[in-house]
C-alpha positions in Angstrom: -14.4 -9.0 27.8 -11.5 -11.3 27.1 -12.3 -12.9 30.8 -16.1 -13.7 29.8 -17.4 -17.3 29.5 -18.9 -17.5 26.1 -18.8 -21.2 25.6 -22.2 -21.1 24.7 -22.1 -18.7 21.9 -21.2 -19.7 18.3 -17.8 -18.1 17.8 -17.6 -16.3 14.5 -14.0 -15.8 13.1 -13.1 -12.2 12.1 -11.6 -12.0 8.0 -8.0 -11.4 9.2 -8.0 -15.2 11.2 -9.7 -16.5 8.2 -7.8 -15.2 5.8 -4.5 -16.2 8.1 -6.1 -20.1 8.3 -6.7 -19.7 4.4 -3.1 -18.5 3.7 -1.3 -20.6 6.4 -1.6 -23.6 8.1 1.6 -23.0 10.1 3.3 -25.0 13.0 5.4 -21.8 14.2 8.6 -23.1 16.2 9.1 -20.3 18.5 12.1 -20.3 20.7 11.2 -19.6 24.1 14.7 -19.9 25.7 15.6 -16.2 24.2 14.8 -13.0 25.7 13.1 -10.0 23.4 12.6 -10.2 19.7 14.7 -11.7 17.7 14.8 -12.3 14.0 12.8 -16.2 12.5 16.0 -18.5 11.6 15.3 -20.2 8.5 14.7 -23.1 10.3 11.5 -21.2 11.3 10.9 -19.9 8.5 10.3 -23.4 6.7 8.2 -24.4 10.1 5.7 -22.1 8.3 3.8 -23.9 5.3 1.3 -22.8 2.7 -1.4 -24.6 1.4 -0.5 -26.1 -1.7 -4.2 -25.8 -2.9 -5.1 -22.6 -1.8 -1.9 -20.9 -4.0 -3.9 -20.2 -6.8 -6.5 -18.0 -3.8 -9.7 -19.5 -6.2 -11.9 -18.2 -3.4 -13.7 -15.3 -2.1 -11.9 -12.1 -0.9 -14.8 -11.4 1.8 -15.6 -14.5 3.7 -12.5 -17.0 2.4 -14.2 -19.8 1.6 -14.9 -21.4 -1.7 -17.2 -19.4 -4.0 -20.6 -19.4 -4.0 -22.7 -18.4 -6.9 -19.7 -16.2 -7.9 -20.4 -12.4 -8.9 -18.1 -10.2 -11.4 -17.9 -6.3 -10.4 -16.5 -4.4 -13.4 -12.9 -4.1 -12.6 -12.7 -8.6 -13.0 -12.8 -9.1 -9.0 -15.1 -12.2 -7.7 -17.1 -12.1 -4.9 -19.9 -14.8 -3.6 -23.5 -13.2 -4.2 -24.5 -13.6 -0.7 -21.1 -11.6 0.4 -21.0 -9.2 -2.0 -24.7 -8.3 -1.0 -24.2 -7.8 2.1 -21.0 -6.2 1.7 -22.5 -3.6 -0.5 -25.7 -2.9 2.0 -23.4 -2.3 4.3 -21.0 0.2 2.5 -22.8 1.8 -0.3 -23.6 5.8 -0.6 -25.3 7.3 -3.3 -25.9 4.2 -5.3 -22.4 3.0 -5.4 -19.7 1.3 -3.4 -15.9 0.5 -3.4 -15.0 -2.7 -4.3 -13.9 -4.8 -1.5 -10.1 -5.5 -2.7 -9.1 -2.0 -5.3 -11.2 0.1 -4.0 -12.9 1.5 -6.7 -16.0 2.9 -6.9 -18.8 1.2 -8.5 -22.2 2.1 -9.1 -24.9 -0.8 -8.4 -26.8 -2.0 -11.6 -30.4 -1.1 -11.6 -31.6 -4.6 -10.7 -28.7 -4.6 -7.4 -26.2 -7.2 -6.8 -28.2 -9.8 -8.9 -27.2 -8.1 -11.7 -23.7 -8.5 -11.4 -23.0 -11.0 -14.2 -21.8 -14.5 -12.8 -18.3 -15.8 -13.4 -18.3 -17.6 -16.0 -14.5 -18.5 -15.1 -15.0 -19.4 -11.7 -17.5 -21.7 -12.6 -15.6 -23.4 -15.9 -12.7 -23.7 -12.9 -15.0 -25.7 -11.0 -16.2 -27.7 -13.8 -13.0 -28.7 -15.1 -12.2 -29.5 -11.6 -14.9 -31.9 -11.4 -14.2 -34.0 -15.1 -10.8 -34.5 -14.1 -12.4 -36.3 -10.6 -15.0 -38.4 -12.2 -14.9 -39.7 -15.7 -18.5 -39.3 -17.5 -19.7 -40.4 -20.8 -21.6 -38.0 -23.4 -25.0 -37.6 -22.5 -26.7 -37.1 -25.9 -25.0 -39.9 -28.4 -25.8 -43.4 -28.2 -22.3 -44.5 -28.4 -21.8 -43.2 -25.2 -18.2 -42.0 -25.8 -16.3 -40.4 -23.2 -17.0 -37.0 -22.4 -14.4 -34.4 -23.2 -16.4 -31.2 -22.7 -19.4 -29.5 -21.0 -21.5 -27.0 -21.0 -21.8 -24.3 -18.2 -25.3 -23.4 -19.1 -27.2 -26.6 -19.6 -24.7 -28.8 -17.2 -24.6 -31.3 -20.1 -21.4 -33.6 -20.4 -20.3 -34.2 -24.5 -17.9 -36.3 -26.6 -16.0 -33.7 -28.9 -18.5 -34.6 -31.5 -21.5 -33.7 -30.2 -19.8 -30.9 -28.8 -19.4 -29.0 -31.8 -23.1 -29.6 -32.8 -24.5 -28.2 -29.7 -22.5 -25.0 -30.4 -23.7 -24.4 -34.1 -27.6 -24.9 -32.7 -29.4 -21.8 -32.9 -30.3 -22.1 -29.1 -26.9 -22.9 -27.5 -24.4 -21.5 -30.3 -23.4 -18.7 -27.2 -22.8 -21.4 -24.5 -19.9 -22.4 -22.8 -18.0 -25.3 -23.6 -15.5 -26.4 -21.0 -13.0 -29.0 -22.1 -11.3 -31.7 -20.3 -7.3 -31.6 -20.3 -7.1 -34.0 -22.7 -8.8 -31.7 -24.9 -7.6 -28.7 -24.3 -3.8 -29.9 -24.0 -4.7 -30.8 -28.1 -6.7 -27.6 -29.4 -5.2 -25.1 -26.5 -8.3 -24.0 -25.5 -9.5 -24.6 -21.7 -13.3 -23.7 -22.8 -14.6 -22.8 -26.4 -17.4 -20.5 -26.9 -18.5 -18.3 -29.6 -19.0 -14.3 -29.1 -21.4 -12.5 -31.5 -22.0 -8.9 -32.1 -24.9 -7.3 -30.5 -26.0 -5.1 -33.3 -25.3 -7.7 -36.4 -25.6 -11.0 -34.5 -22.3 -11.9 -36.2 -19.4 -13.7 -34.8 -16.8 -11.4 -33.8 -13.5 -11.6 -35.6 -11.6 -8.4 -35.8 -10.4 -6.1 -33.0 -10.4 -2.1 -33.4 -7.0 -1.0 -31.9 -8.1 3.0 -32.5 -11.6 1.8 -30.6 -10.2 -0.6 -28.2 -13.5 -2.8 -28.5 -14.4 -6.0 -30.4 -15.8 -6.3 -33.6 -17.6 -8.4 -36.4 -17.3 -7.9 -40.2 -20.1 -5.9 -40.6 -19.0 -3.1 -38.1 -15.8 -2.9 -39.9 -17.7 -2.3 -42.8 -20.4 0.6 -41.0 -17.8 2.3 -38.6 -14.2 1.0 -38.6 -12.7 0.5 -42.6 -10.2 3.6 -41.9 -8.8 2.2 -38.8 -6.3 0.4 -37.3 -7.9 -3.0 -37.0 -6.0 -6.7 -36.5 -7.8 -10.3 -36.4 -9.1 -11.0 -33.0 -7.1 -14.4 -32.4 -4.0 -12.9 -33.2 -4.9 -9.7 -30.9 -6.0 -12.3 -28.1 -3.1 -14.5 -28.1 -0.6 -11.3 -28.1 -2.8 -10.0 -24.8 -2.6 -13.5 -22.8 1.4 -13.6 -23.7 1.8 -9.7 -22.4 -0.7 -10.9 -19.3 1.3 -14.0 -18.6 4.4 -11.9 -18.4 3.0 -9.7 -15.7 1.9 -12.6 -14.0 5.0 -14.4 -14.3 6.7 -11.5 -12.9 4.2 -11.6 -9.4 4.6 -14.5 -9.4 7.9 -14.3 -8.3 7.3 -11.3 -6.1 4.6 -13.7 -4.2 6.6 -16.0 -2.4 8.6 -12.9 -0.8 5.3 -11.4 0.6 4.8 -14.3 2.2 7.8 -14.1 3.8 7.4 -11.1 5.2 3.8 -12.6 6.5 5.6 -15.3 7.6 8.0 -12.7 9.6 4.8 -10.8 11.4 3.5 -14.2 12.5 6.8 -15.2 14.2 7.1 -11.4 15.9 3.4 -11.9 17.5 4.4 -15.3 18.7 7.3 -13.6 20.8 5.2 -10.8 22.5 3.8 -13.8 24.6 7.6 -15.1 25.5 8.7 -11.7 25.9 6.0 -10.4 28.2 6.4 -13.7 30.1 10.2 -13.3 30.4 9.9 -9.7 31.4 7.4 -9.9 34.2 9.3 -12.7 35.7 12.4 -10.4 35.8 10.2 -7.6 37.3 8.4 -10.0 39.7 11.8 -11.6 40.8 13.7 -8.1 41.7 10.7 -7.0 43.8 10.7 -10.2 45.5 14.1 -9.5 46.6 13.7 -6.2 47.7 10.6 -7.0 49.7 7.4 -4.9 50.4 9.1 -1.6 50.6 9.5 -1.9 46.6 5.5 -3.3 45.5 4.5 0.2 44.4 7.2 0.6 42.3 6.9 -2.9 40.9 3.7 -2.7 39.6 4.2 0.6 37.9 6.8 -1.0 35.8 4.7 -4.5 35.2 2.0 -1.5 33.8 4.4 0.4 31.7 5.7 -3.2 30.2 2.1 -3.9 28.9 1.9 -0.4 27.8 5.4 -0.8 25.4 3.9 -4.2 24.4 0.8 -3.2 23.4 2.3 -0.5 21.4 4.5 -3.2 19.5 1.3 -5.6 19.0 -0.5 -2.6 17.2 2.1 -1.5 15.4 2.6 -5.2 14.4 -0.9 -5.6 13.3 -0.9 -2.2 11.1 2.0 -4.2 9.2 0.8 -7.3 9.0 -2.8 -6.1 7.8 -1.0 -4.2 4.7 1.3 -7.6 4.3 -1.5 -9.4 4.2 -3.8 -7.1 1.5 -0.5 -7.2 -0.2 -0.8 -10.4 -0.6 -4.6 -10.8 -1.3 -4.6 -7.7 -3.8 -1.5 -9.4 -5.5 -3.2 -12.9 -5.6 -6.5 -12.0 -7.2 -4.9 -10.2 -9.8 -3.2 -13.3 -11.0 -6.2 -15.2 -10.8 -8.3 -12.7 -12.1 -6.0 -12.5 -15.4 -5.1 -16.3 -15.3 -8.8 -17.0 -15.5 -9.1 -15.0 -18.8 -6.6 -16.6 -20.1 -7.3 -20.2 -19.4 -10.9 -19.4 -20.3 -11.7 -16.5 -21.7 -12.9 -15.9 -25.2 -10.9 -14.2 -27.7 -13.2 -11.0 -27.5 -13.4 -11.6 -23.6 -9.6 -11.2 -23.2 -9.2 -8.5 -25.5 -12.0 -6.6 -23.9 -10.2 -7.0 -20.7 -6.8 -6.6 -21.6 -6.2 -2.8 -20.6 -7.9 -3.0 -17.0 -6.1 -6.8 -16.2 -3.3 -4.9 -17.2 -4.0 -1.6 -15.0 -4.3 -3.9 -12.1 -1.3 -6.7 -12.6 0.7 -3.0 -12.8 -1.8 -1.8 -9.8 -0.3 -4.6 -7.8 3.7 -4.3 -8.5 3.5 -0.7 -6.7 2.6 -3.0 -3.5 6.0 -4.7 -3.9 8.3 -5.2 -2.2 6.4 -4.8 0.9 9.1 -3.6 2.8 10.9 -3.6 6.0 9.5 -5.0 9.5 10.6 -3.2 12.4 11.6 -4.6 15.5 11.7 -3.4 18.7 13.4 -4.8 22.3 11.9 -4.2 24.8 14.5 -4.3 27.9 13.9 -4.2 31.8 17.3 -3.5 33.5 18.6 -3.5 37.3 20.0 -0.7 38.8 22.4 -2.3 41.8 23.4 1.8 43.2 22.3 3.0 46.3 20.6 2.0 49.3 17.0 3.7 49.3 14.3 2.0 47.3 13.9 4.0 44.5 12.4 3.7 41.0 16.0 4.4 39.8 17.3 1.4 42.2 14.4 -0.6 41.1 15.8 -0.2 37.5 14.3 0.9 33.7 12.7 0.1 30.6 14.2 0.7 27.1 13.7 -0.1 23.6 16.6 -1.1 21.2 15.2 -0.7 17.5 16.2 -3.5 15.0 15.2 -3.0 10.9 15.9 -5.7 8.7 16.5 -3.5 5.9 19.5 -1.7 4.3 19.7 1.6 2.5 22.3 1.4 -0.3 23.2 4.7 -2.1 22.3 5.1 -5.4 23.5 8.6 -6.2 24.0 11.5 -5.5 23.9 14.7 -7.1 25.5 18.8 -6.5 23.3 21.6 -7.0 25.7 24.4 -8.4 26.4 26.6 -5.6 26.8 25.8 -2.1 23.7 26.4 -0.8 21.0 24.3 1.2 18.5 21.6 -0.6 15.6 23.2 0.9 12.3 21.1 -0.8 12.6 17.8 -3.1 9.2 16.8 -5.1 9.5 13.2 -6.7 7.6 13.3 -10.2 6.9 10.0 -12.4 10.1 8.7 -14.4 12.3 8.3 -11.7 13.0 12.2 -11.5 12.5 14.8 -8.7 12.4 19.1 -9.3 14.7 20.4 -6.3 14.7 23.9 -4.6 18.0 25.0 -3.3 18.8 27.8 -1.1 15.9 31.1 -1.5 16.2 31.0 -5.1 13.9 31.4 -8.2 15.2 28.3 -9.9 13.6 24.6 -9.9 15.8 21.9 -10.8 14.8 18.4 -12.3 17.3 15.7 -11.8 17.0 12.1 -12.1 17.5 8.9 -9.8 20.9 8.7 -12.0 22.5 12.0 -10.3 22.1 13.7 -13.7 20.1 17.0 -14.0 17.6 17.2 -16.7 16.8 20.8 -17.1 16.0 24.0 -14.9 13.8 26.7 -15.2 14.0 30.2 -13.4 9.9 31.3 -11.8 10.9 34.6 -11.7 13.8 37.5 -10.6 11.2 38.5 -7.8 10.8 35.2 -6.4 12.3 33.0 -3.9 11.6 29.2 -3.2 11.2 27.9 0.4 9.6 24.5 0.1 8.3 22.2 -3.1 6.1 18.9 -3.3 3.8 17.1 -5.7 0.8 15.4 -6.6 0.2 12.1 -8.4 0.2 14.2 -11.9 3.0 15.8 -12.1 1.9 18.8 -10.8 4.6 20.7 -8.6 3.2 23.1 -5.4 5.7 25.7 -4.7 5.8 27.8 -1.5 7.0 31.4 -2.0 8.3 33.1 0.9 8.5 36.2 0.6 6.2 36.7 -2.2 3.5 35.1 0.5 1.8 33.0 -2.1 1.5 29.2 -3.1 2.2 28.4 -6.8 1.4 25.3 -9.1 3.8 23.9 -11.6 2.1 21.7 -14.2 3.5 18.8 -16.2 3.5 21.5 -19.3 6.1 23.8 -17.2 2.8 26.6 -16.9 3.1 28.0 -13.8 0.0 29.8 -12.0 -0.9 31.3 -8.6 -3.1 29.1 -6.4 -3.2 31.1 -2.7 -2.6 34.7 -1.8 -1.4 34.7 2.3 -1.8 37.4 4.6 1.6 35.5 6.2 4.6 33.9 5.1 4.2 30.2 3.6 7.1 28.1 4.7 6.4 24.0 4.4 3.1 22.7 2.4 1.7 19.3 1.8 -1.0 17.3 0.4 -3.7 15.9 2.4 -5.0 12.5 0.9 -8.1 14.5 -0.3 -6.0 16.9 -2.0 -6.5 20.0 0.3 -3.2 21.8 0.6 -1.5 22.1 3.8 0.4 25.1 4.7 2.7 26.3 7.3 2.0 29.8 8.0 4.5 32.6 9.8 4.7 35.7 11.2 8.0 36.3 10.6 10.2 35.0 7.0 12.9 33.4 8.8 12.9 31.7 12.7 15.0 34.3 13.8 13.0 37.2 13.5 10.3 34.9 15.6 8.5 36.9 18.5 6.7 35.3 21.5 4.1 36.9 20.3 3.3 35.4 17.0 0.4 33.3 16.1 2.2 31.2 13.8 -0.4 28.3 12.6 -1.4 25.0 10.2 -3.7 26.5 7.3 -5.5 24.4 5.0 -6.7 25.1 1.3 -8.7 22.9 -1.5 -7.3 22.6 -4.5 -8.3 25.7 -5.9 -6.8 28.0 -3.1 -10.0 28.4 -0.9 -9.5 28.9 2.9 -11.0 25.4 5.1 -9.7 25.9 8.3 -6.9 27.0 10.4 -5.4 25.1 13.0 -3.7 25.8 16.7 -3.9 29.5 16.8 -6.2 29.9 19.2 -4.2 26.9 21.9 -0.9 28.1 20.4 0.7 24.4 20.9 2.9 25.8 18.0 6.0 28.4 18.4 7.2 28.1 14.2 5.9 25.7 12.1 8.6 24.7 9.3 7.8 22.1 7.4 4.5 19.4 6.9 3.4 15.9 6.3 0.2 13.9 6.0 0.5 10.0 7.4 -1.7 7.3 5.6 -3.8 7.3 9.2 -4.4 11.3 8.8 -2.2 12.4 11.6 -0.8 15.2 10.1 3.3 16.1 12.0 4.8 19.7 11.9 8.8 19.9 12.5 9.2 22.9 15.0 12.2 24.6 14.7 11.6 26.9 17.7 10.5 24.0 20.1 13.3 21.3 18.5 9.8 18.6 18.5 7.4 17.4 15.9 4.3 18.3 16.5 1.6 15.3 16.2 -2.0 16.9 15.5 -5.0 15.0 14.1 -6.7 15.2 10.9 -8.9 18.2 12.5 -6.2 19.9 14.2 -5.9 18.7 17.7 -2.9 18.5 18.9 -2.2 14.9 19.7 1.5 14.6 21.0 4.7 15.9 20.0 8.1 13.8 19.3 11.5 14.8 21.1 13.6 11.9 20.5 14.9 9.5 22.7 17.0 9.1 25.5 20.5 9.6 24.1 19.2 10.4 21.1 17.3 13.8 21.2 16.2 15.4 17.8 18.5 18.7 17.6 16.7 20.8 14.6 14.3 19.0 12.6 13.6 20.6 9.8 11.5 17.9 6.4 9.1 16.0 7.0 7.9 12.8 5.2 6.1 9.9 5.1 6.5 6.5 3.3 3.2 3.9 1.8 3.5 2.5 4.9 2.9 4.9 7.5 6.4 5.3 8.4 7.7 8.6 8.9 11.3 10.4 8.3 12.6 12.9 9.8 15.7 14.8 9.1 17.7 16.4 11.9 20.1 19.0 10.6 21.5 19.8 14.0 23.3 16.0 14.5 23.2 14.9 10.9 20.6 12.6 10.8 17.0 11.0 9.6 15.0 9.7 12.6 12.5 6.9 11.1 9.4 6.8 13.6 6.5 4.3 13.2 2.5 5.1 12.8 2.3 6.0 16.2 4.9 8.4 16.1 7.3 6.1 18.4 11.0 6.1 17.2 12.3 3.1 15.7 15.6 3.7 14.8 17.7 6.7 12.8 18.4 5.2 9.1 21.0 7.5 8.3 23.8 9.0 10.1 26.9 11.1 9.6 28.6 7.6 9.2 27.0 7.0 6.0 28.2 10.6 4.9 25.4 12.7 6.0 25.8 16.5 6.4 23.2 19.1 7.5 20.5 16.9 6.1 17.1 19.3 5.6 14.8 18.1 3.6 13.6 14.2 2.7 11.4 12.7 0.4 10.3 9.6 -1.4 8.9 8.5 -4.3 6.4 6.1 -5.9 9.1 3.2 -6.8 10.4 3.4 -3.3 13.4 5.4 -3.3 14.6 8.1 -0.7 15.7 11.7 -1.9 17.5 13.6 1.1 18.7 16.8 0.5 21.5 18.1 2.5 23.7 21.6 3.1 26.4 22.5 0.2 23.7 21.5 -2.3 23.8 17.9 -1.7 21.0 15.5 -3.3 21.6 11.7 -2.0 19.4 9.3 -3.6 19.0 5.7 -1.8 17.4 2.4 -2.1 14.9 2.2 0.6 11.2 0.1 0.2 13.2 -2.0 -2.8 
């Protein structure tokens, strides 16, 4: 309880205030003279500081502190021993676990977390860290010259000389050598160390390009003389110039995530001014209209705290994804700056494809996005002489986004018939179904259409979308069966239907959603039907059905998946989205607002994070609701020359297809 006296009990900080104190050691200026929310001035903005020496985020990504006997999982991310122990204890199933920051499943080595390899960069970090603060003299010549290197694995100092002897010694010749600045500023090498071949015991010199793995002259000579092979220096110094461009390019993405951190911080601040502000407004008005009005009063004081608790969640959900924005951008440019400050030539060739997967991994995070804002607004009603909630007055929201959607093409199906399904594929290009026709188009973010293939004479297209390969999941009315379009253009069945298949999704484990009717068109709908949500695996196998037994349904149209699992169904027939939970139950539906009531939704979509579009055909608009399913604002209008829109997607790099009557594709900027 938040009212509980627990002076006496060690407080223990959860990882999102650590990692806030690690990132930020602000001194917010929050001004308390203004009602509601209102976007940080830059003043504010600069009131906000960053470590200076935490920049570089040399630290663990589980408890935020400086590393402790660092530990290397597979995909290059550091973690203390005693954190990543516990950590996997607590998550591992079936001998593996995902790593704490990617996400990836790893399997545990035989011998457990101990045999996670140490990092051997972390360490030279900490090393080099340490010569630069105190000067020391070689520890094995009796000129005691200054030291210029050491070694990681007997925690010697050395003068360059006797440097070089300890690495041609049979015993140390594979230690690690790291060098002070003055060094390394002369031979360009932050640590030296020597890599040899496990089957020859040879240095290795040569890197397989065919193989993709390090090699010594006598494997060249076994296994590699036919292919495409190139000296290891030369291989290593092109890697850390094509990793030092990735990194150069987060770099500059980095101080924008912060900003947007910087933006949540400022938000949560205000709740505290707003609630304050509010209240007082409330409390005041039932002052002056005495005891008759109390009840009335305190209903409003609990709906307040309802409104703000809903903005303080949804603030959190964004700043939590800000935030491992940040963090997952951060250790990638660590992880790859540490191979190439220290990493041996076979080390950073070894590395160089998964550094590179993840530096990539981390751009699809940027830019973070927009952060909505919300007013929350008590207002007086001065009509009337009974005491009345309506006398009393009412609560609203006004949406704010800080974000706006510039058009950046737009493209006419021949024909003047609807844009019924869009389905974003890799390359900037979508495949568009227009009207009930046979015939997928592929167009590009350009307005120009690529090519367009016909499924069939027999066959009419209601809806289309698509997985992370390429592969396209078509929705055939009135042939009541769900087809898949691969990247080659083959095209096979993948479910049979006893009804007709109108919208269809992908869950996040790749099950196949489904809209199934009675009847092929809304009209033809009966009060009778059991129109319901189906759901298929991948290979067209019936998992469940959802709704038809509490009917919350009248005709399912069209279906999304949000990040969070809540799974929304546009209802033509009730004019709501439907708001049902990952196992079915129906949750709460979405109407509109107050002024601002959703005519005929028809598609359905959701962005990376959690926000969901919806398009309104009726009054020629997109509503944009948050996580919870509350309306923030709607992004597009018949202002911005909007027409019947139907259907709405968007794709990986952050773009929004809607998909209009008259065979209208728009294409806009919109998490850029």
């Amino acid at each position: 309880m938040a009212d509980e006296d627990n002076s006496d009990q060690p407080v223990r900080k959860s990882r999102n205030v650590k990692f806030m104190e690690r990132i930020d050691s602000s001194e917010e200026v929050i001004n308390t003279d203004r009602e509601g929310y209102q976007t940080p001035t830059p003043n504010e903005r600069h009131n906000i500081k960053t470590k200076e020496s935490d920049d570089k985020f040399d630290w663990c990504g589980l408890c935020y502190e400086d590393f402790q006997d660092p530990r290397i999982l597979p995909c290059m991310h550091t973690f203390c021993f005693k954190c990543l122990d516990e950590f996997v204890e607590q998550t591992s199933e079936e001998n593996k676990f995902p790593c704490p920051l990617c996400k990836i499943s790893t399997s545990i080595p035989n011998g457990g977390v101990t045999a996670f390899k140490s990092n051997i960069y972390v360490s030279a970090m900490q090393a080099s860290l340490q010569m630069e603060a105190k000067k020391s003299v070689c520890e094995t010549c009796e000129e005691a010259l200054e030291a210029q290197t050491y070694c990681l694995e007997c925690k010697q100092n050395f003068c360059n000389k006797c440097g070089n002897i300890h690495l041609k010694m049979k015993l140390s010749k594979e230690h690690h050598l790291v060098n002070s600045l003055q060094t390394a500023e002369k031979d360009g090498h932050r640590m030296k160390s020597y890599t040899f071949c496990d089957d020859h015991r040879q240095e290795i010199t040569l890197y397989c390009c065919d193989c993709s793995i390090p090699l010594c002259d006598a494997c060249q000579i076994d296994s590699h003389e036919e292919h495409d092979l190139q000296n290891i220096v030369e291989y290593a110094k092109e890697t850390k110039q094509d990793l030092q461009n990735s990194i150069d390019l987060l770099n500059n993405y980095l101080p924008s995530l912060k900003d947007r951190l910087t933006d949540v911080q400022l938000y949560e601040k205000e709740f505290v001014t707003a609630k304050q502000n509010l209240a007082g407004v409330i409390k005041a008005r039932a002052v002056a209209l005495h005891k008759e009005i109390d009840d009335v009063s305190d209903k409003f004081l609990e709906e307040i705290e309802k409104e703000i608790q809903v903005e303080e969640d949804r603030s959190k959900i964004f700043k939590s994804r800000v935030s491992e924005a940040v963090r997952f951008a951060s250790q990638q440019i660590t992880a790859a700056n540490h191979y190439i400050s220290f990493g041996s030539n076979p080390d950073v060739a070894a590395g160089r494809d998964t550094l590179r997967r993840h530096l990539h991994a981390a751009f699809k995070l940027l830019p973070v996005g927009f952060i909505p804002r919300v007013n929350v607004i008590f207002s007086s009603s001065n009509s009337g002489d009974t005491i009345s909630r309506e006398m009393f007055g009412n609560i609203s929201k006004r949406g704010k986004l800080n974000m706006d959607l510039k058009q950046e093409a737009s493209y006419k199906v021949p024909g003047q018939h609807l844009i019924r399904g869009i389905a974003p594929v890799s390359g900037g290009k979508a495949w568009v179904a227009c009207g009930f026709d046979q015939r997928l188009h592929l167009i590009n973010r350009l307005g120009s259409r690529i090519r367009t293939i016909r499924l069939g004479k027999e066959i009419d297209i209601d809806y289309v979308t698509s997985d992370s390969n390429d592969s396209v999941y078509i929705s055939c009315r009135k042939n009541r069966c769900v087809k898949v379009l691969n990247r080659d253009v083959r095209i096979r069945d993948l479910a049979i239907l006893n009804d007709y298949p109108r919208g269809i999704a992908l869950s996040h484990t790749s099950d196949l959603l489904v809209c199934a009717t009675k009847s092929s068109t809304y009209d033809n709908y009966k009060h009778s039907d059991k129109n319901v949500v189906m759901k298929y695996t991948h290979n067209g196998k019936v998992i469940t059905e959802f709704e038809r037994s509490k009917q919350h349904m009248k005709y399912p149209r069209r279906i999304t998946e949000n990040i969070n699992g809540d799974i929304y169904v546009s209802d033509h027939k009730e004019s709501c989205v439907h708001v049902l939970t990952l196992e079915g139950r129906h949750k709460r539906k979405y109407t509109g607002t107050e002024g601002n009531l959703i005519g005929e939704p028809c598609g359905l979509t959701c962005d990376r994070y959690g926000h969901v579009l919806v398009t309104d055909y009726k009054n020629h608009c997109v509503h944009l609701l948050d996580q919870q399913g509350q309306h923030l604002c709607n992004i597009l209008t018949e202002k911005d020359g909007i027409k019947n829109p139907f259907s709405v997607a968007v794709d990986d790099d952050g773009f929004l297809w809607l998909g209009c009557s008259l065979g209208m594709v728009h294409i806009f900027q919109y998490l850029l």
